[in-house]
C-alpha positions, 0 to 999 in steps of 0.5 A: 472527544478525540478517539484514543483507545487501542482498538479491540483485538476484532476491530484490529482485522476488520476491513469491511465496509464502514473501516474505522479510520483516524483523521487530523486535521493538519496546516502544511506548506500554506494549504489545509489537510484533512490526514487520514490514517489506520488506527495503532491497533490495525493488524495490517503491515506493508512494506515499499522498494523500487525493483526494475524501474517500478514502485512497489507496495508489498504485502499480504492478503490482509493488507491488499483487502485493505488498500483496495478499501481504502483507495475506493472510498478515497475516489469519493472524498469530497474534501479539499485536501483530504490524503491518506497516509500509512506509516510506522507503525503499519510499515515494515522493512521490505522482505527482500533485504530488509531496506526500510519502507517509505510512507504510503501517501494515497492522494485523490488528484482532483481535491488534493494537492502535495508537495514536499514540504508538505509531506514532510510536515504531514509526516510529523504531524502523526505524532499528534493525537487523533482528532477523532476517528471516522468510518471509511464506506466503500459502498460499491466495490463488493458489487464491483469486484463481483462484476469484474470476477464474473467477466473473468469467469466468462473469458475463462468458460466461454473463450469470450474477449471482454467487451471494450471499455473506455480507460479510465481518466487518468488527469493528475495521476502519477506514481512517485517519491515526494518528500521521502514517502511513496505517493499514488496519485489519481482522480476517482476513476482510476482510483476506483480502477486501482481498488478493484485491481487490488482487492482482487489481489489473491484471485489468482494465487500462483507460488504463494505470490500475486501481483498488479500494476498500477498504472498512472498513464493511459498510453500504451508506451508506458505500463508498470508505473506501480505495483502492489505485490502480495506473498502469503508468507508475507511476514514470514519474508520480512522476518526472514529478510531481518534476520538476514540483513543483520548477519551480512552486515556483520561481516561486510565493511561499514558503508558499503553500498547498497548494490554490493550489499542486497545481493548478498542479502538475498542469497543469504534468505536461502539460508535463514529460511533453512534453518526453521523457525523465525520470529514473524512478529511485527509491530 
């Protein structure tokens, strides 16, 4: 029997190995799709934007833990037509200027193919009941995560360059916006790349902020096609971000474009943030 009940308060943070997932089954633009989504109960929250030409997800720990699981158990999926999709209520509106968040639509390339009609209908099909609830097992990242942070101690310690290792494939990838939602797009290895990179995430904490790139293509003429951003104060921003959208809205003409508007947004933080106390509940 399909799986509906509200996971238990210890469930909702738990983000090992064997990640209790949904999953529909859903027919879109003529193809069969096995959806992947995080259960209502999921205490993790990200939000999207574009900033200097480049697509962003942002978060906190929390929510790198669990992208970076969720991106290495997907480089494993055999299933022809497997996606992961994260939407609301897992979404919140950027900490910057409060812009909504687009869906996250993580695709393995070399099973699953995405257009936008297929998005779209993929998106509505989230309000259909789960067809049952599937544990998602990351066998191997812990000990790959382990390796990488001890190459990195080395280079550290010893001055030592690491040695060289062959880029990852990168056939099919591509970081874009189809359908009104955020795609990352990749075959296994670079998946797997992406996951490490990202659960790494925090390693190396500067200011309350830690960033990676993710990138699609293996040419040194193009970097930053991605990034998953993560602020410890994370919920804090989007708090802070709300509070101020509402208050520069309210006194700026209706329909002013967004160019005028952000700036405006973003100072005004400054000025939320003083004043103490937000109500940082999401969800």
């Amino acid at each position: 029997m399909p799986e509906h009940k509200r996971p238990r308060p210890g469930t909702a943070a738990a983000i090992g190995d064997g990640l209790k997932l949904h999953r529909r089954p859903l027919r879109a633009d003529g193809r069969d799709y096995s959806v992947i989504t995080l259960r209502p109960g999921t205490r993790a929250r990200l939000s999207t934007n574009r900033f200097h030409e480049t697509w962003h997800i942002l978060s906190d720990l929390h929510g790198a833990r669990l992208l970076g699981r969720l991106l290495w158990g997907l480089s494993f999926q055999r299933l022809p037509g497997t996606v992961v999709v994260i939407d609301r209520p897992h979404l919140d509106p950027n900490p910057f200027d409060a812009e909504p968040a687009d869906p996250i639509v993580l695709v393995p390339a070399h099973l699953t193919t995405v257009t936008a009609q297929a998005i779209r209908r993929l998106r509505r099909g989230m309000a259909e009941p789960s067809q049952g609830t599937v544990r998602w097992h990351t066998w191997g990242l812990d000990a790959e995560l382990a390796r990488m942070r001890e190459r990195v101690r080395e280079c550290r310690e010893f001055r030592r360059w690491p040695g060289w290792e062959p880029p990852a494939a990168d056939h099919g990838a591509a970081v874009e916006r189809i359908g009104g939602a955020l795609v990352f797009r990749a075959p296994p290895a670079r998946l797997r790349e992406w996951a490490v990179d990202v659960a790494a995430l925090g390693d190396d904490m500067r200011h309350g902020m830690d960033y990676v790139y993710l990138e699609a293509s293996n040419s040194p003429l193009r970097w930053g096609d991605g990034e998953v951003q993560i602020f410890s104060d994370y919920r804090r921003r989007v708090a802070v971000a709300g509070v101020s959208r509402r208050e520069v809205l309210a006194d700026v003409p209706e329909g002013s474009a967004p160019a005028d508007v952000h700036p405006r947004i973003w100072r005004h933080n400054g000025t939320v943030r003083a004043r103490g106390r937000v109500n940082t509940a999401t969800g």
